[in-house]
ZALUM-520506 format. One record per atom (N, C-alpha, C, O): residue in one letter; x, y, z. Coordinates in steps of 0.02 Angstrom, whole numbers, plus 50000, padded with zeros to 5 digits. Layout:
% ZALUM-520506
aXYZ ...
//
This chain:
% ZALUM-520506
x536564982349198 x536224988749208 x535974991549142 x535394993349130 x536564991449095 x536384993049021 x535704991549003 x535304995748982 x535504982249015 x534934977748970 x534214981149011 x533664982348986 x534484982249096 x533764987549137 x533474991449108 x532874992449109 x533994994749071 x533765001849054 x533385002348971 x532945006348954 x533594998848942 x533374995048870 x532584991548869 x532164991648824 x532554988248936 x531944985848939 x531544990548967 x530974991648947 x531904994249031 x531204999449046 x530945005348975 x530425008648982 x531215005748936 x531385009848870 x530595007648862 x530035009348881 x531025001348812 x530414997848759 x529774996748798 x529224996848770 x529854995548878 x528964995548884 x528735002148886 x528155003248871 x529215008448908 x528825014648893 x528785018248840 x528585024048845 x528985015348774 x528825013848734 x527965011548696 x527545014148660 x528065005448730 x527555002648736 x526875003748765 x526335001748744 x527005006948813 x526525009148820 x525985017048811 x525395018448823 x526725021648776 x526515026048757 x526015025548689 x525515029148680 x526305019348633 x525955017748575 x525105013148568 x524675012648524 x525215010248649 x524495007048670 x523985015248689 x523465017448664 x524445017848740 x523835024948745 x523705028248690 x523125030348690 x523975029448648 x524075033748570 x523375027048533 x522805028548516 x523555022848533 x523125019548482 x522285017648519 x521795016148485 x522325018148591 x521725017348620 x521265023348635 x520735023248665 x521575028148609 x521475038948623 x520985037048545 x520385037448532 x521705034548497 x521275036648442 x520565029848413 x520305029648357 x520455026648453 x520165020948437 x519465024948477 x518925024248448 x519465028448532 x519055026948557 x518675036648537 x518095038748538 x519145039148526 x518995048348507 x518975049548441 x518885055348423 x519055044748399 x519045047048337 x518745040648285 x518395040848235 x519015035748316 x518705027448263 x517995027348253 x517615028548206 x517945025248320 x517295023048351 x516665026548370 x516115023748375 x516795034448383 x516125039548379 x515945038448308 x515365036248309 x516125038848252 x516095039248196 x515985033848150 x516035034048089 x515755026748203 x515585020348171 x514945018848212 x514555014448193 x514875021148247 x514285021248300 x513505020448260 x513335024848219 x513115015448271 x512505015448239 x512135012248300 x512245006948329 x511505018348313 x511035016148375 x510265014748357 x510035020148339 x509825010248355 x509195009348349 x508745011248409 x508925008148459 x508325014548417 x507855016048464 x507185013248450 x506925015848401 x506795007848485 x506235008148476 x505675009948516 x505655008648576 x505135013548481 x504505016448556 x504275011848548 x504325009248493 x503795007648621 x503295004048640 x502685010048645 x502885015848652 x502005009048641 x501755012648649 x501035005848665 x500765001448631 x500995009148752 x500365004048782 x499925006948809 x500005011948844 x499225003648794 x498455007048814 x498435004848878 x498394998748888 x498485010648946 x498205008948997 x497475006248997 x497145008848953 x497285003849018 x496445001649027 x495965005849073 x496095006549133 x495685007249058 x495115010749077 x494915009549160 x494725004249184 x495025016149198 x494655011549290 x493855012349262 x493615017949248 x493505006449258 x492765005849256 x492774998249296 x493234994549315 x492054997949299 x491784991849340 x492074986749298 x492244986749239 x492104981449351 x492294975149331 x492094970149358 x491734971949404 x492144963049355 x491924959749380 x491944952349356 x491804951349297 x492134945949405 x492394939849395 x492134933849408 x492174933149469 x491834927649376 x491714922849428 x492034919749445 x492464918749402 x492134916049504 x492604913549540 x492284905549548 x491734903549565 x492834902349530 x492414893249536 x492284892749585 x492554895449633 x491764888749586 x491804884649661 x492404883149710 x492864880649678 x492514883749765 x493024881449800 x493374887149824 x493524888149883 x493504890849778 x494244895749775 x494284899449834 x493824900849872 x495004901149839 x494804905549933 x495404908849916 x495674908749861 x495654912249978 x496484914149979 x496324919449925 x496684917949877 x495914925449909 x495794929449844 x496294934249855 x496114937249906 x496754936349838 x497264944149815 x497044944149746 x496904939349710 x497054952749729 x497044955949683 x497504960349680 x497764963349727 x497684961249588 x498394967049605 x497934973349606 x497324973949599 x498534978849621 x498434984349653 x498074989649587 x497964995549601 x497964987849538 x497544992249465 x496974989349458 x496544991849421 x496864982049502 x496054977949479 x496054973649434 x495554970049429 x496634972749388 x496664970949320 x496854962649332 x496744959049284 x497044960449372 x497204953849392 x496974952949474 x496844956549522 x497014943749454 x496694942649529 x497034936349549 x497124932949499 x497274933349605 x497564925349613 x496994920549673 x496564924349697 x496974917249683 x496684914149718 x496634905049722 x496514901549673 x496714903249769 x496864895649793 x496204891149773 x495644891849796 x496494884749705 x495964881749717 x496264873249689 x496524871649635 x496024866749783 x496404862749730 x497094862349751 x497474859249713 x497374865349813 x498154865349816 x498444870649758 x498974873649767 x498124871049711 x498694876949664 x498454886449665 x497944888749690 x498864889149639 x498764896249633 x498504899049579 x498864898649528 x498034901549574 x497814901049492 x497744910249491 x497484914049532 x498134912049418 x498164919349420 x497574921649343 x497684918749290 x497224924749346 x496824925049319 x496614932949285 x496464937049328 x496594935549213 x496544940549210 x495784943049207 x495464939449168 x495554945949224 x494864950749257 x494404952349193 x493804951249197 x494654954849139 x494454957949080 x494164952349042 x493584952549021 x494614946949031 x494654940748961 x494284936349015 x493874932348993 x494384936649085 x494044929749110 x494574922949083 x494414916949079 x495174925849070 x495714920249063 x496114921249107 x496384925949136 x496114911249108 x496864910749159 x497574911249136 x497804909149083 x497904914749187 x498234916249155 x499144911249154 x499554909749110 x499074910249234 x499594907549268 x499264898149309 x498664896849312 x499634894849326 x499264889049360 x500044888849386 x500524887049351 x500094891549465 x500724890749495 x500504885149535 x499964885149564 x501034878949535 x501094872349588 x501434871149625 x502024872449614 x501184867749698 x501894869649739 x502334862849740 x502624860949791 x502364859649682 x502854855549685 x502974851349746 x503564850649763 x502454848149785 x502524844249814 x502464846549900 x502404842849949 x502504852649898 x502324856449981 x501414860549981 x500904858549954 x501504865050010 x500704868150019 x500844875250026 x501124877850075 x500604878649966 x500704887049969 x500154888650021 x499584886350024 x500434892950060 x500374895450144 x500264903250126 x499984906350171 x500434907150069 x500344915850082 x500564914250019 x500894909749993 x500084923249988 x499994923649935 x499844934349930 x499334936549956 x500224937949905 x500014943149886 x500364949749840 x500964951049836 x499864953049809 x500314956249770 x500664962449781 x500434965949826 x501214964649746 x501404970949727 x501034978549773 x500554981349746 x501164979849805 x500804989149811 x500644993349735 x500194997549729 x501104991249678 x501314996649642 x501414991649563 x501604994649513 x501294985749561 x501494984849487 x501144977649488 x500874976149542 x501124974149449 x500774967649438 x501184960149440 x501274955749398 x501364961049499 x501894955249535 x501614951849584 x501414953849639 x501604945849557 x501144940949646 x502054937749672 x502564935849644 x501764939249753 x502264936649794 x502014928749819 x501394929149819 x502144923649835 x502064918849872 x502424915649917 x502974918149925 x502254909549961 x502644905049978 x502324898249993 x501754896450005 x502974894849986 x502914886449996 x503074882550073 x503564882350110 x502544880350073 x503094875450151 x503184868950105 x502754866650067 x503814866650117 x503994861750096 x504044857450143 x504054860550196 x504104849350154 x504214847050180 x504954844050203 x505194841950151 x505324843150246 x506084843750232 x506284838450308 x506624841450349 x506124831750327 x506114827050366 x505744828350451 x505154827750469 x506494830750496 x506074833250548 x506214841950552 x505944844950599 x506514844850515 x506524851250501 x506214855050442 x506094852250388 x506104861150454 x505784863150403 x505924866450364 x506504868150375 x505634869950294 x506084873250248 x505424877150198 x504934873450187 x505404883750169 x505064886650146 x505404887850101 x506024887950106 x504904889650015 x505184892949962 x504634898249954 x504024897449948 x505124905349956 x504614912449915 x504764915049837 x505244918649820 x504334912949802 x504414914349741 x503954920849724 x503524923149761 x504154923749654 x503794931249622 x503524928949551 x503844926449505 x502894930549555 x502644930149468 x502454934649449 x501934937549465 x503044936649392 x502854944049354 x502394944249291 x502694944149237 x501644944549291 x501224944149267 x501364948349169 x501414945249116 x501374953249176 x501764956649089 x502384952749054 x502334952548992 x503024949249085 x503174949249053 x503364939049084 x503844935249085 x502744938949100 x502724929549104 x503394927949140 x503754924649103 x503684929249201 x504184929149231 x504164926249295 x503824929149338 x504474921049311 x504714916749379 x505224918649411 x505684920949377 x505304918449486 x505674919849500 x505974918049571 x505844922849607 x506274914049602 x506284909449664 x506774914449709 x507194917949681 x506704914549765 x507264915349826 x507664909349829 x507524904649793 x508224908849875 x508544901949894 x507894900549954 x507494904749974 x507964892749977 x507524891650012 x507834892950079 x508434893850089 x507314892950125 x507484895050197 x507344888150235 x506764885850236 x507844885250263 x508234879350271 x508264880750359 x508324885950392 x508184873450379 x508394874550461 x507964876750517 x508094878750574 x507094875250463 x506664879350549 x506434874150552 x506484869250515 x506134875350603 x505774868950654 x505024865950612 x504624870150592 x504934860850606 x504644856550591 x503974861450575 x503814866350609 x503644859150518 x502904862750492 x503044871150513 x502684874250552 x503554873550483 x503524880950487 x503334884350438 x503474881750384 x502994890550436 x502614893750374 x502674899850356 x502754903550404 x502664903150289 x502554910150292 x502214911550292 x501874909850244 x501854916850347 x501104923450365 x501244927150328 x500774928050289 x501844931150313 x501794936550305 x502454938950275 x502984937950304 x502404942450212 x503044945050170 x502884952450143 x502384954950117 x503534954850159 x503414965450148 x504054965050087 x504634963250100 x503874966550039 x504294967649990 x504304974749975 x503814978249987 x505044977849941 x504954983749910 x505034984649852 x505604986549839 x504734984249816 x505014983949742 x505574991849722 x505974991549676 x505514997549759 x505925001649743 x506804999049771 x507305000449737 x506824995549832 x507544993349869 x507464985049843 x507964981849860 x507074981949815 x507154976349819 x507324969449869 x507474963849850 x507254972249944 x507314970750011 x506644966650028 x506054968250026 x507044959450051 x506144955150045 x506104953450143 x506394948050148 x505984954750183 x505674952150249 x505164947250246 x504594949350251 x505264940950241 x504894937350259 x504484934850341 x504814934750393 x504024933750340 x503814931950433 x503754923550440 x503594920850388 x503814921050473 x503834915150463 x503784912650531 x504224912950574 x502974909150537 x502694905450598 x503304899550628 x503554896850579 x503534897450677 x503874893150681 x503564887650755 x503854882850781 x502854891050773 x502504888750827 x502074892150833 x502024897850811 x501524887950878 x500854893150893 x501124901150885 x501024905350841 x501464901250942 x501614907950960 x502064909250932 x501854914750915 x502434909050915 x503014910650881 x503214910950829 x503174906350789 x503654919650808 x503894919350732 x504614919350734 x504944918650785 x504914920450661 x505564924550631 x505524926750589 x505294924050538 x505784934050594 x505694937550556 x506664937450486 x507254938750499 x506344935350421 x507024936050407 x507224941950341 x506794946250331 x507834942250301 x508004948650273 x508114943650207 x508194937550210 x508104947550152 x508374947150105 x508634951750063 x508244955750037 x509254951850052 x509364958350016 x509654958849938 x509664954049899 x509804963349929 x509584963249849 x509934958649804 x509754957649746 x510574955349838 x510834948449810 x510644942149841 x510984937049845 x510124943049862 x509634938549886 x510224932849958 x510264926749964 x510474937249987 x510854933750047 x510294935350110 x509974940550117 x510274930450145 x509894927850190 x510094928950248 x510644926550261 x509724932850306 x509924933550379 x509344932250404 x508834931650369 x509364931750472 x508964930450507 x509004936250558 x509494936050596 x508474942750568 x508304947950603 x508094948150659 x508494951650690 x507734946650690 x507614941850752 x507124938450769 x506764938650719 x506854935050811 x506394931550823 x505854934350883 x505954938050931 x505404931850867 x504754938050893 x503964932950891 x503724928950851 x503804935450947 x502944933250945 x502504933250892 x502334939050882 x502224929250849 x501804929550817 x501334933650807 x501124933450749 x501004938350851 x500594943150863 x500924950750821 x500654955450792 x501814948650838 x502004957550783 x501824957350717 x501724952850676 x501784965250716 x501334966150639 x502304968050616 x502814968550650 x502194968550560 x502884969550513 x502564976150451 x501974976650436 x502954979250433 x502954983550387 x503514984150330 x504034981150342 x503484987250275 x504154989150243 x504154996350214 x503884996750159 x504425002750245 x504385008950181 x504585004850117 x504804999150113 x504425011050052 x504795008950000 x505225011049979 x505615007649946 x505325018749993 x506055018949961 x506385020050012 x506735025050005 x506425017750055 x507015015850104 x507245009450138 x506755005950122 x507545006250165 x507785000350194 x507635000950268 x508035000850314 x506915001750270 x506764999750345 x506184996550388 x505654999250371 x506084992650430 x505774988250442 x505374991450498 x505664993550548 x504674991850489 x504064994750540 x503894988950555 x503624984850518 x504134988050642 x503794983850677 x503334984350741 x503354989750769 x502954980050766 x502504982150824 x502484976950864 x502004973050861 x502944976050904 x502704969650955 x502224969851009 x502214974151052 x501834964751005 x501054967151035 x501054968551118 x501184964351161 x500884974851126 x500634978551186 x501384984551191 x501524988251239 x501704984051136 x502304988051134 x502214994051078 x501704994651044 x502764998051077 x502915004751041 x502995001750948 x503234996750921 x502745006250933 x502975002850868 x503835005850846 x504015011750849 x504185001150829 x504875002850815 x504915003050749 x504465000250719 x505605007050703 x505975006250660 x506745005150628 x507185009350636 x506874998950589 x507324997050608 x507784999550551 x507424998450503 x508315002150526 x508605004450464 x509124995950461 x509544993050496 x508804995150404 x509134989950361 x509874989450351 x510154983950346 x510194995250349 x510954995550331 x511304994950408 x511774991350421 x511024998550447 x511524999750494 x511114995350550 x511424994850603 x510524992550548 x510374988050604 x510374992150655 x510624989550705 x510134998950667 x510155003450714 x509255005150716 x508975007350666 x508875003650782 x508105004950789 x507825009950835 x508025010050894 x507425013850815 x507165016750832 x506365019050849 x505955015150825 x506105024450883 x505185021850883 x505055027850854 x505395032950851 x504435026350830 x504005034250796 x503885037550850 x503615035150900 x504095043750844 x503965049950891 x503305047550940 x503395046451000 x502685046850910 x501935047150953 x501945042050993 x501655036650981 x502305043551047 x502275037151125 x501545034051124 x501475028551151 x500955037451092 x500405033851117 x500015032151067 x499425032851080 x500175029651002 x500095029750940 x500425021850931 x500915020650895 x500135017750962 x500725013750976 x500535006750932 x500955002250932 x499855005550890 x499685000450839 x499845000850787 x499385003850760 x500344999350739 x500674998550690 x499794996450636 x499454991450650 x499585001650576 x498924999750540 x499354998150478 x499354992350457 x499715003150446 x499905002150351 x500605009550382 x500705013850426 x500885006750320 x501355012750266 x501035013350196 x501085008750155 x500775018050184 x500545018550112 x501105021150058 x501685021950074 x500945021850012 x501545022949952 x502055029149939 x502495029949897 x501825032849990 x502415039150008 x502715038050061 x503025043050080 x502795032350104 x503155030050155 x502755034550217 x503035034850272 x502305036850209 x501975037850263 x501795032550323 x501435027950303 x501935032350374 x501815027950424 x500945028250466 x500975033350500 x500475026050472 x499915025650503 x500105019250565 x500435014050563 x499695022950623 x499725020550682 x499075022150725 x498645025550697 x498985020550774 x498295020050795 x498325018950871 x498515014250907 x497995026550886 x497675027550955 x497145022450980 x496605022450951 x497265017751035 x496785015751053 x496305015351115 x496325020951141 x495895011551149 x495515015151216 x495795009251247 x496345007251228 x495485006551291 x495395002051342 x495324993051327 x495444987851357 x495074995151264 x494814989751242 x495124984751181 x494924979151166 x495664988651152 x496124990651110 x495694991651049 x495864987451007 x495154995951025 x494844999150978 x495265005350970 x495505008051019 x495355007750901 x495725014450881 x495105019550894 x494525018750876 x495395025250932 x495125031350922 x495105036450900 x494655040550889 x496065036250884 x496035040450825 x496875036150782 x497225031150795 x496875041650726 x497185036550682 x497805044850664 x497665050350640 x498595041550696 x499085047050668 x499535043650622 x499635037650611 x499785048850599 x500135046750518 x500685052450503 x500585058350489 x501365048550509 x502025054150479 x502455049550457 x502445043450450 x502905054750445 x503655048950421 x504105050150454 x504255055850471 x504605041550480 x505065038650511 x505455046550518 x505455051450481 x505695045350566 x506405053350570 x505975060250574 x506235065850577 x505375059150573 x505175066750596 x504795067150662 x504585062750699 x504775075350666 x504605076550741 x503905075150768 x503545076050720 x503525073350820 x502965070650844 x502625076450810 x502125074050786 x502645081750799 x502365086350786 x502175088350720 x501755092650703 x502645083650677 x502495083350608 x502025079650596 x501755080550541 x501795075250633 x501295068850622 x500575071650630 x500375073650685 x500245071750580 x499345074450581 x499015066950616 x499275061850637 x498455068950612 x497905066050669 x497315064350625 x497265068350578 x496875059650626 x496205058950608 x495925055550668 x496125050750700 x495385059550675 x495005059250737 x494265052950710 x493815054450669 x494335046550745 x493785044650735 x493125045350782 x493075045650843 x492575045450722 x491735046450770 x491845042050828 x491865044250885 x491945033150806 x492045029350867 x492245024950863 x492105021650813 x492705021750918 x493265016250922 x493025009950852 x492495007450833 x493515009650838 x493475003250788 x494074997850794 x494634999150815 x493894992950778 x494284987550771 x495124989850713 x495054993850667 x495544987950721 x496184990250664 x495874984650607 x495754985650547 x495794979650637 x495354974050540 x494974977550531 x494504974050513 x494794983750531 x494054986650520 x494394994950470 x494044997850428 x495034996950488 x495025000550436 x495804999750394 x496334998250422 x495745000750339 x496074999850269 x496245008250243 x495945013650238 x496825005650232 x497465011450218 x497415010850129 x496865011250156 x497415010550085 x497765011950023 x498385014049996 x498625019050020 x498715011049946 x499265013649932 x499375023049937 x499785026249970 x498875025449895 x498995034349895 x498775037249943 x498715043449940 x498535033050015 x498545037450043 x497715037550094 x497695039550152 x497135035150057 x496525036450087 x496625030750133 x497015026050131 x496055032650185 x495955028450229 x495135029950235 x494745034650227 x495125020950257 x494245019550253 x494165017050318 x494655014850348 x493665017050340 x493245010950411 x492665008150387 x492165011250372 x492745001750383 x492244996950356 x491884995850433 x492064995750492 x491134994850390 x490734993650455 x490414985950431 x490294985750370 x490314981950454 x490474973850413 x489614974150441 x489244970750407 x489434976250472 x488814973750492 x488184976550453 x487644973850443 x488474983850430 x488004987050366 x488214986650324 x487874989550281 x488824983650299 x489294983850249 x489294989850214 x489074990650157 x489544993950247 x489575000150208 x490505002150224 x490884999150262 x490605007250185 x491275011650199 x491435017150194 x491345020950146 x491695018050243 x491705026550253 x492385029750245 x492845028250283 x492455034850186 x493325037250183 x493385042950238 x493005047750231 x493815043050290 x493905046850324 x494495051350334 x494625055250380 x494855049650270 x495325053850243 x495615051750155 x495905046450146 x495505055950103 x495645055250043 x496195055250044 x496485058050090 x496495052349997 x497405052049946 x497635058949952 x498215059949968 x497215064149940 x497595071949973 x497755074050002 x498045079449995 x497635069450077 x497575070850115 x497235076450163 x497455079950208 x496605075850132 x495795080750161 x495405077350148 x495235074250097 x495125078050227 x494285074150265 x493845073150205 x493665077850169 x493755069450198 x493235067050158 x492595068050188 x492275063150206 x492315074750196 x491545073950232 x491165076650200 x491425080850163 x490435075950194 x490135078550132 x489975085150177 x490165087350232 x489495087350120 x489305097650127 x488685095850192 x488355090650197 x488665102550242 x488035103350277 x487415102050236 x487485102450175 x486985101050252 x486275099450211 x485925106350229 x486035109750280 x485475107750177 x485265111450153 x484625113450223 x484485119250238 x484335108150254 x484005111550324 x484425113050372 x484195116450418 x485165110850376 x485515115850437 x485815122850414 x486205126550445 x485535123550354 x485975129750337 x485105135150331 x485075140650303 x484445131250371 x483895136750371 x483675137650288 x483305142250268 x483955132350243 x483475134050183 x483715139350150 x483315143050120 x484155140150151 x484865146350101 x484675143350041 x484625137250029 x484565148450000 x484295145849921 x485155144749898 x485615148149920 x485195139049850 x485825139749827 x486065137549859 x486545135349828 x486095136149904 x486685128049941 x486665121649919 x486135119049901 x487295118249918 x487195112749874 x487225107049936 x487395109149992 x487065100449928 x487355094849970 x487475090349960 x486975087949931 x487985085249965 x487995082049956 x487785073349943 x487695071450001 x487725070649923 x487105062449945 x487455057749965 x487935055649932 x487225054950031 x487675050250071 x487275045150052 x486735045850024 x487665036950073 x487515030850062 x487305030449998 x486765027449998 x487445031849950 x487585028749879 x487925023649883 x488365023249926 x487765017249825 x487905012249831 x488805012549816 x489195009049849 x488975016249773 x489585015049740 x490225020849753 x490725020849718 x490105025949811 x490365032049830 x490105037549773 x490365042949765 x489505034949732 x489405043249694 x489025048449743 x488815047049799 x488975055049709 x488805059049737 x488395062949698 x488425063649637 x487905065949747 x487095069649714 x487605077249701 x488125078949728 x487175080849643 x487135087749645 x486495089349643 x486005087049614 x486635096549703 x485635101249710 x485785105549633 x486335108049621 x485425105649604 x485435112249552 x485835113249508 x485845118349474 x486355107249499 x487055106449445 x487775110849479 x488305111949449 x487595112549541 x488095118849585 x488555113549594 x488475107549603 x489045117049591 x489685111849631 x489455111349694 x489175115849725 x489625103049723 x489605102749783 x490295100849820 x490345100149880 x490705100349783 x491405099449827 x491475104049890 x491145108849912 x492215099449916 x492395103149972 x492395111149968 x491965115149987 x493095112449935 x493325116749899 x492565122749885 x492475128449907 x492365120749863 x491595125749826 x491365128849900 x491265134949905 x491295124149961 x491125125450026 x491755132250024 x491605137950006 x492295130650042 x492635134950065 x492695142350020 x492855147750046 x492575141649968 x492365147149932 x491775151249948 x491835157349951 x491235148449958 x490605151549999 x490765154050079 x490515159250100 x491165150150118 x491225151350177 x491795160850155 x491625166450173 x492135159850133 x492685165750093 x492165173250108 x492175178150146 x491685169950044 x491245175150023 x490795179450063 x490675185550059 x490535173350115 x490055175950143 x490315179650223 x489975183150261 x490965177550233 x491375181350292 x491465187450265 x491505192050306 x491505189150199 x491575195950156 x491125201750174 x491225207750177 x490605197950183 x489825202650184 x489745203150254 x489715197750283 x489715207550281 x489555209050343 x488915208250382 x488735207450441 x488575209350299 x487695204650320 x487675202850360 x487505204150418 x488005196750317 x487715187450363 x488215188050414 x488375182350432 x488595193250450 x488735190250518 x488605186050572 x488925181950604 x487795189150572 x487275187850627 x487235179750582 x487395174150602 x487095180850550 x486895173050515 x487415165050512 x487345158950511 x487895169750512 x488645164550537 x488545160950595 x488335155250606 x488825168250653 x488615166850710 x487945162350746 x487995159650801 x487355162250707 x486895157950730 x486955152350715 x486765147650750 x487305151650648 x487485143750616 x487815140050672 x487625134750697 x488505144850695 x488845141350722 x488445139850793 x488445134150816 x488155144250821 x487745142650879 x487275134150879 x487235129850922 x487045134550826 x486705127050783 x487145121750807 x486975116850840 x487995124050779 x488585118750794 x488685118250840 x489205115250854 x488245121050895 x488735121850972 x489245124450964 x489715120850979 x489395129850944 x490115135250940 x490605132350910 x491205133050920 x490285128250862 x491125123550809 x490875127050727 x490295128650712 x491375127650689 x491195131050633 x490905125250586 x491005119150582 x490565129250555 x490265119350516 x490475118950443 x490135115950401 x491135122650425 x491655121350380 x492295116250393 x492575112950349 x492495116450479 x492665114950478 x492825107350487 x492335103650487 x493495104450496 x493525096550507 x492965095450576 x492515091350565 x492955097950627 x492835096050676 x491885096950685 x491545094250729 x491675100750640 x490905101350623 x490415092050631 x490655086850608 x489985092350653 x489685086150674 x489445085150596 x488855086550588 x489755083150540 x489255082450479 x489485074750458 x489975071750480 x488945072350402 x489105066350392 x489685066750335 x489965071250304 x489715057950339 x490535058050279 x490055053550242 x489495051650256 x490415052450193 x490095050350115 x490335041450126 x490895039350141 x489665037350110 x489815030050119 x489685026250085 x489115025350064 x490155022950069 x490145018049989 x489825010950025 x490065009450079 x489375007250000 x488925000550010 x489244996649962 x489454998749908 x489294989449989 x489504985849983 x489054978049968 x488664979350015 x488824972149946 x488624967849961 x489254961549954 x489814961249928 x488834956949990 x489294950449997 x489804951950041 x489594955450087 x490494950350047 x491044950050084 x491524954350064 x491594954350003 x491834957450090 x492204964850074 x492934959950061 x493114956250107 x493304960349998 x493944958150004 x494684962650036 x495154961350073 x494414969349990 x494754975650004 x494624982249991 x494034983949994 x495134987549972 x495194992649954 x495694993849917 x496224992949947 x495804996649826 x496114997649795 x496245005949789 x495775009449809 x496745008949766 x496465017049755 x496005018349718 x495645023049737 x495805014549645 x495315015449624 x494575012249630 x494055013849601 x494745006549682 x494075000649690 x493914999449739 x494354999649782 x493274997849757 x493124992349811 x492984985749777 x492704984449724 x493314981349830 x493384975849768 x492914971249841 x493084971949900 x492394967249821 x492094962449870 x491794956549829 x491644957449770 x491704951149857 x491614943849839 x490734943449866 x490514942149922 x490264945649785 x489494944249787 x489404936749777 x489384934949718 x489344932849816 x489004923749783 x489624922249761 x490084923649801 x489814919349696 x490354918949672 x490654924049629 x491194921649611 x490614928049612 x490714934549573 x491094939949610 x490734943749642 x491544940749611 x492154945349620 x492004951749583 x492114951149522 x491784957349600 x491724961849579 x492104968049621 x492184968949681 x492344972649548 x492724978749571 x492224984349555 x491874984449504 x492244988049592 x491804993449588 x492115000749595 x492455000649646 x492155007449562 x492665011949569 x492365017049615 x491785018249632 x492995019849632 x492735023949698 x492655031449663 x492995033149615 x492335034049684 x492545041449678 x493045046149714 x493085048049773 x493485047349653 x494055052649717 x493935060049704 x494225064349737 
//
């Protein structure tokens, strides 16, 4: 009993002289030996101005990242990443013996996503790799092992804020799987689904926008595997999530053309979700979402494009013209079909939205122009011609050659061989 008590002693002992010497090691030694270096980086964004690329012969499969500043495209079996400015290549990715099947970048930073079908006897097997363009960086998934013979990736939603990768992966005519990856890159399989669903990813959340075709569009939360649908029962075509996790979906007729186009976020009420009303049904390949937010309708046959809602979320429509307003000295208007989205000024007057609604302010002030309102609107058929719903034109950016996309700052389309970015006006 004696030697118990001797030993419990000396370790509390012991351990009173370890806390005593680790108090003062760490409160008094070591603040006071402390030496920190800080260094600033300091980097020149580049300028949004025109740009423009030639593209070899052959090349197809074109993504561009989301600033304009880089571009990838298939030529030859390989991936060739190419910077825009220098006209240098930059990257020559190979698929090591399979056939890269999908290719695209980043929403938000200068990262190309890809994938490989590999060949793997009578089963099949894909690799999705990331090339981080700044700081020359590779970066592989484990491979996806165990699908059926010649299976491929369509389609991959990455988030770079959750780091959550959904891959889609053809496994037959008709048929996909949809799978997970999560941020320690462990592998599930989410379920399996018709080839026809569109897939989505918010970004800063863990959840999966899906649309199985002639169905509701659902959302699935990543953690808890618990799904749910966006409020608008009749809103039911899954178009984009743009970069505030806004969800776009799409009213359509008979024909399945959109007629109008609604837009909210996951967990709110049908009622939170605004509306853009289109002139007339369009194809969903026909209009393009942007990361911040605008939305366009390409018309492929005039090649022109029309923003029918800006990144501010306000109509993009130009001013009444100067003969529906009877020749009002001092009205400004705007100039439609410019090649590049610029815009005319009458007299150096502002012609913005905003400038409208300031005049409309003013002239409700004066009791004058009552009569003069009132006839305008009579003109409108009893609609105010300030407002959204006024019959006026919207402002349309022209295009030649083949439209690739829409950047926030570009229209980016493929003239002959020449890849050119062109900036929009916001």
């Amino acid at each position: 009993m004696k030697k118990i008590k001797t030993i419990y002693k000396w370790i509390l002992i012991s351990v009173i002289l370890q806390t005593a010497f680790l108090s003062w090691l760490n409160y008094v030694y070591l603040p006071n030996r402390g030496h920190f270096k800080s260094t600033m980086y300091e980097m020149d964004f580049p300028a949004v101005k025109n740009r423009s690329y030639r593209l070899p012969e052959g090349a197809d499969h074109i993504s561009v990242s989301f600033d304009g500043l880089y571009a990838a495209y298939m030529l030859d079996g390989k991936l060739i990443v190419v910077d825009i400015d220098s006209g240098r290549e930059i990257r020559r990715l190979d698929s090591a013996g399979g056939v890269i099947t999908f290719n695209r970048w980043l929403p938000d930073r200068e990262m190309l996503i890809y994938a490989i079908k590999e060949p793997e006897g009578k089963s099949g097997r894909v690799r999705i790799s990331t090339y981080d363009v700044i700081p020359d960086l590779d970066r592989s998934y484990p491979d996806i092992k165990g699908l059926p013979g010649g299976s491929a990736v369509v389609g991959i939603e990455l988030s770079p804020m959750t780091n959550i990768v959904y891959p889609k992966i053809q496994t037959s005519d008709t048929r996909a799987r949809i799978y997970r990856f999560d941020i320690m890159d462990n592998l599930s399989l989410i379920f399996k689904t018709d080839l026809t669903t569109v897939i989505k990813e918010t970004l800063y959340t863990d959840n999966l926008v899906y649309q199985p075709a002639g169905e509701r569009t659902r959302v699935r939360n990543g953690q808890t595997g618990k799904t749910t649908y966006i409020p608008v029962k009749s809103a039911h075509l899954l178009l984009e999530i743009d970069g505030r996790d806004m969800i776009y979906a799409g009213i359509t007729d008979k024909s399945g053309n959109v007629t109008e186009i609604r837009y909210g976020k996951a967990g709110s009420d049908a009622g939170d979700w605004e509306s853009i009303n289109l002139d007339m049904a369009v194809s969903a390949d026909d209009i393009i979402i942007t990361p911040d937010g605008s939305v366009y309708v390409v018309d492929r046959d005039t090649r022109t494009v029309e923003c029918v809602k800006r990144g501010n979320g306000r109509k993009d429509r130009t001013d009444v013209t100067s003969d529906q307003f009877g020749g009002l000295s001092g009205q400004t208007n705007r100039a439609t079909g410019s090649d590049y989205g610029e815009s005319g000024h009458n007299g150096g007057t502002d012609s913005s939205v905003e400038a409208d609604d300031r005049k409309h302010e003013s002239y409700s002030q004066n009791s004058g122009l009552a009569d003069w309102l009132n006839g305008l609107k009579d003109r409108f058929n009893g609609s105010d011609p300030w407002s959204d719903t006024a019959p006026q034109d919207r402002r349309l950016t022209r295009y030649e050659g083949r439209l690739i996309t829409l950047l926030d700052q570009y229209i980016v389309y493929l003239d002959g061989q020449n890849l050119v970015f062109r900036t929009l006006e916001k």
